[in-house]
N, C-alpha and C positions, 0 to 999 in steps of 0.2 A: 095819335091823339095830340092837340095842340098845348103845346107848357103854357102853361100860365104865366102871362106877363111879368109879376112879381117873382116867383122862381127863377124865372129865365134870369131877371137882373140879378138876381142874389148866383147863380153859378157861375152866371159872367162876369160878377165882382172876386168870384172863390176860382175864375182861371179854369171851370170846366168846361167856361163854353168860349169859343176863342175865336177872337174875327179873322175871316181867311188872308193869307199874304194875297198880291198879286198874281204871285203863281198860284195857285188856289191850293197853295199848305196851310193848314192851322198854325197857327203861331204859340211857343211855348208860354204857358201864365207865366207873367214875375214870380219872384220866386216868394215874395211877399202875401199870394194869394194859393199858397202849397199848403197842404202837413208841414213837409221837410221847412220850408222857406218860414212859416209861422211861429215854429216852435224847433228850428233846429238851433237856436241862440242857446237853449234849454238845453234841450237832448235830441238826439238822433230819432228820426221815425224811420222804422224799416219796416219791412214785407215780409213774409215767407213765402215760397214759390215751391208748388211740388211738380212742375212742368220742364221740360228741357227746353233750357232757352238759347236761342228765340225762338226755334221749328213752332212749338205745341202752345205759342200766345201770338195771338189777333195784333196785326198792328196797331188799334186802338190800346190792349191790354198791351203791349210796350211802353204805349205812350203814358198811359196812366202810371205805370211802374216808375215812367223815366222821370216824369213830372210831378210825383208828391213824393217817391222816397229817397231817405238819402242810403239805406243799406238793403242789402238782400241777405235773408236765412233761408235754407238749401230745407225744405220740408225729410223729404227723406234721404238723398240721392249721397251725402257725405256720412249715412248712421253703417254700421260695421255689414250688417246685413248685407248693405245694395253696394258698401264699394269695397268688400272682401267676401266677397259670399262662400268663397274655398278658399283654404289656405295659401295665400303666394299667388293668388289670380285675383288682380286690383281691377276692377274698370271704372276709371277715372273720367271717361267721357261726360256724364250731366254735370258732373261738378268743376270740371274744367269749364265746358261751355258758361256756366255761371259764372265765376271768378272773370272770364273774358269779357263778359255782358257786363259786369260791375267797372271792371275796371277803363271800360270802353266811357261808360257813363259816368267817372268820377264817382261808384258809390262804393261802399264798405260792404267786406260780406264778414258773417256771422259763422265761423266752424259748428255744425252742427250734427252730431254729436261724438264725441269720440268712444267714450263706454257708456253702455245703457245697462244698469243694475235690473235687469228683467230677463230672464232664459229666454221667452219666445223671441225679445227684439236684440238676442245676440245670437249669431250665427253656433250651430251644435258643434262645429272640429275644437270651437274656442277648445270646449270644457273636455274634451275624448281624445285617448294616445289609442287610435285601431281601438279595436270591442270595449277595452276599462277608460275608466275615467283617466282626467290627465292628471299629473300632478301638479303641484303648486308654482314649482320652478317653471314649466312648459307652462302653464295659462299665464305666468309675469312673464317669460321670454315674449309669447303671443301680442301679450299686449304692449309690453314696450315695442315690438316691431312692427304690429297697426299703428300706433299714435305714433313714433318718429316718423313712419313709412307718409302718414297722411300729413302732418302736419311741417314735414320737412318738404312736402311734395310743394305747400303754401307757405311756405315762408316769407315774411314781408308782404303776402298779397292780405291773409286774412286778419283782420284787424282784434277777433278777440275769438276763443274756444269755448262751446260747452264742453269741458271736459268729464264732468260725470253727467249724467241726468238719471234723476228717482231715487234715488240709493236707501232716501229718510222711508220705513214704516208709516200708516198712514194711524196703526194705532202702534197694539204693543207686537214685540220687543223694538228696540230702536231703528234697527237698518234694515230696512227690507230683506225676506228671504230671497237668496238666488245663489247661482253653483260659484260666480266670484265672491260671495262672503259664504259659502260651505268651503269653498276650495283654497282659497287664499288668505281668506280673516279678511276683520274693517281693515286693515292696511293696502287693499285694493283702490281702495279712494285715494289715497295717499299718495303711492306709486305710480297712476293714473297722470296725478299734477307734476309729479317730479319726471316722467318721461314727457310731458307736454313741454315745459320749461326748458328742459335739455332739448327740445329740437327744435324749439323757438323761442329764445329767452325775453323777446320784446313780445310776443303775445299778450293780452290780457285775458287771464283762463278765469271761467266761471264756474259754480257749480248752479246748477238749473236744477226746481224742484215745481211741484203743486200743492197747493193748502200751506205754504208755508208760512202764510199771514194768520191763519186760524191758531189759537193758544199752542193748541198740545204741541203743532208740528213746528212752530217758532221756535218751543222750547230744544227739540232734536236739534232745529236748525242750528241753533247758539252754539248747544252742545259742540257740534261738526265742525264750527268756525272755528272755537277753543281750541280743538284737539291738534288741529291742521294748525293754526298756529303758533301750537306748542311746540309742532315737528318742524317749526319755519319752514312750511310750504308756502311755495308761491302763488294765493288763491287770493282773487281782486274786488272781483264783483259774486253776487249771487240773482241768479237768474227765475225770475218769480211767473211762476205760468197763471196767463189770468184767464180763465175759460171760465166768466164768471156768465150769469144768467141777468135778464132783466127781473128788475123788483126784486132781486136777490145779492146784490153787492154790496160785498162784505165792507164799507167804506172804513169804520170805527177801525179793523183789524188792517184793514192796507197803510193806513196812516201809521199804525201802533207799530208794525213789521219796520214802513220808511223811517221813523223817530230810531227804533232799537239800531235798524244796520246803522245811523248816521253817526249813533254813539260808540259804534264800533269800526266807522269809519271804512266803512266798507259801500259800494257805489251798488244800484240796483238798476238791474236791466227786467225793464216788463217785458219778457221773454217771447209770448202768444199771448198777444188779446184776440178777444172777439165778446161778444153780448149776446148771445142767443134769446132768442124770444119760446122756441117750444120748450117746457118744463123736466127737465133727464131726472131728476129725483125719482121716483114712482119706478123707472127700469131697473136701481137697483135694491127698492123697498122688498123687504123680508125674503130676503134671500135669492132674490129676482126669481119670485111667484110670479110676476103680471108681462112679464117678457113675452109669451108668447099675443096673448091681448095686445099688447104694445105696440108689436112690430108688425102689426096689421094696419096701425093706423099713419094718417099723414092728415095730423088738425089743421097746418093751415096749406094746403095742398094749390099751388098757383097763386098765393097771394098773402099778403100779411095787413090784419088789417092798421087804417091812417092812424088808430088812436093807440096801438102800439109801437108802431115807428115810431110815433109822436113821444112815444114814455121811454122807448131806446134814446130817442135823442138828448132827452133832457138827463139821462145817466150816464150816456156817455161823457156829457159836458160835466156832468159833474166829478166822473175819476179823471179828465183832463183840469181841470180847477185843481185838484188835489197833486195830481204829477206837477204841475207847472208850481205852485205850493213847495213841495220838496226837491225842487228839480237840481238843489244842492247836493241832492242824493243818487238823484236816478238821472243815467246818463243816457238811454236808449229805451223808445216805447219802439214793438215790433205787433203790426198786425199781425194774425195766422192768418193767411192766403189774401189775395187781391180783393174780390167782390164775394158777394152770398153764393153765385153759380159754384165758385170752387172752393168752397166751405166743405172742411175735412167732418162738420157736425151735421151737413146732408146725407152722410153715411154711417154718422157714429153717434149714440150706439144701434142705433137702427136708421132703414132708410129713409128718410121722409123731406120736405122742403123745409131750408134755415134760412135767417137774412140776417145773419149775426155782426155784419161788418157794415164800414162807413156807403160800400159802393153795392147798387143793386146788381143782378143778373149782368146786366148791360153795359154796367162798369161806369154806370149813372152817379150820381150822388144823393144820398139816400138824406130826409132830413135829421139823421146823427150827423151825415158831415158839416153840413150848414151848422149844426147848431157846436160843433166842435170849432168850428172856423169863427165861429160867434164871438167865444169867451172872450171878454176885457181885459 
């Protein structure tokens, strides 16, 4: 299909579309007509990446990686699961390959994650001595010996840690249930930062959550920041997962969240964005009754229609007006994954087609980027 002349100019002024060298290479955009290059004066734009790189990304998807972000976050390949799956048997290969891919490109990578307060997304020998449970000493040796082991492995390469992720309840009681707060008490979060610090004292360790702009889960949040301050742990930024919806952004509570940390002088990393356009509420309405209906369908199945990309893009620009607004606050916006083809919400929580990000299938620019590259 032929682009339309007006689009074409506007990508070729935003560096996606690039006149060939001599030798017939594309030439890299300034860095003035990037993400990175627009708004890294502000804060960091980075990626998440769940592929081993480079093997399993297109030399186009390189180039797009290379040429609008300045950091990469490792999606799964650095969480305890995929680089300790058995006790004392590390494999370090994706997330090496990564750290090399950054470092070759001048970009920053994101530790991602060191404990995850959830049983399914930590490996079972964590919490078991053979047939009984472990004790409390054996899951704090455990963990001191993943966090030094991993993050002594990156020393001076990785520029900041999720050190915990999820830990906050999403209602009541305060900290989520899971076998490190049956087995160890809250002082697992604690320990967590204090062996990060001990094996790399110039990291900047974060704690990463979701909802935590919304009232109730602010208020845990605060809570969390208190306590850990109390114990003078080393804890810098808090990492805010935005998997927020079109027509659904929380805008009044994300500014309210940036105002609170600035007054506690604490920096904010937008941890995962994306914008989805299909509506997830309804899959976990009353008790996810409608799941099996659900997961049968695929509403916008090969295409999204123009006057929603259209309504994505004017919300995207608008939580960028608001980051750029606080950007006294927030040091780092992180997409989740590259373009809509590798969108983790094409499979979650059921199968169907997303177009949650700036870049279509094709690694295109979709009109959220235009209109993010827009703002004055």
């Amino acid at each position: 299909m032929k682009m339309p002349f007006k689009f074409a100019l506007i990508m070729l002024g935003c560096g996606l579309l690039t006149a060939p060298t001599r030798a017939g290479e594309p030439v890299r955009p300034p860095e003035s007509q990037t993400l990175q290059g627009k708004f890294g004066a502000k804060f960091v734009i980075g990626v998440a990446l769940g592929g081993q790189l480079p093997d399993d990304y297109s030399r186009d998807e390189q180039k797009l990686i290379i040429d609008q972000f300045g950091s990469l976050t490792p999606e799964n390949c650095m969480k305890m699961t995929e680089i300790q799956p058995r006790e004392g048997q590390f494999n370090f290969t994706q997330a090496d390959a990564l750290v090399a891919f950054a470092e070759a490109h001048k970009m920053k990578v994101v530790g991602h994650t060191l404990v995850w307060a959830k049983d399914e997304r930590t490996p079972a020998w964590v919490f078991l001595d053979g047939d009984k449970p472990a004790s409390r000493e054996l899951v704090l040796q455990r963990m001191r010996t993943h966090i030094q082991t991993v993050v002594g492995r990156y020393k001076g390469k990785i520029a900041s840690w999720d050190v915990v992720n999820e830990a906050l309840d999403d209602n009541e009681p305060y900290l989520r249930s899971s076998n490190w707060l049956k087995i160890v008490g809250p002082e697992f979060i604690t320990r967590a930062f204090e062996y990060a610090h001990e094996a790399d004292p110039d990291a900047l360790l974060v704690y990463n959550d979701y909802n935590v702009e919304l009232a109730g889960k602010r208020e845990k949040l605060i809570r969390l920041i208190r306590e850990l301050r109390d114990q003078k742990i080393s804890l810098q930024a808090i990492g805010i997962q935005g998997h927020w919806e079109v027509d659904h952004v929380p805008m009044k509570e994300i500014a309210g969240l940036l105002t609170v940390m600035k007054e506690l002088n604490l920096k904010i990393m937008v941890s995962e964005l994306d914008l989805g356009v299909v509506p997830r509420g309804r899959w976990w309405a009353e008790g996810g009754k409608f799941r099996d209906e659900i997961a049968k369908t695929n509403p916008l199945a090969g295409v999204c229609p123009p006057e929603l990309l259209d309504r994505q893009a004017r919300q995207y620009a608008d939580l960028f007006r608001l980051f750029r607004d606080h950007s006294d606050t927030i040091s780092r916006v992180t997409f989740w994954d590259l373009h809509d083809g590798r969108s983790w919400l094409n499979t979650f929580p059921w199968n169907h087609d997303e177009y949650p990000l700036l870049f279509d299938r094709d690694g295109k620019p979709k009109p959220a980027f235009v209109a993010v590259m827009g703002i004055e």
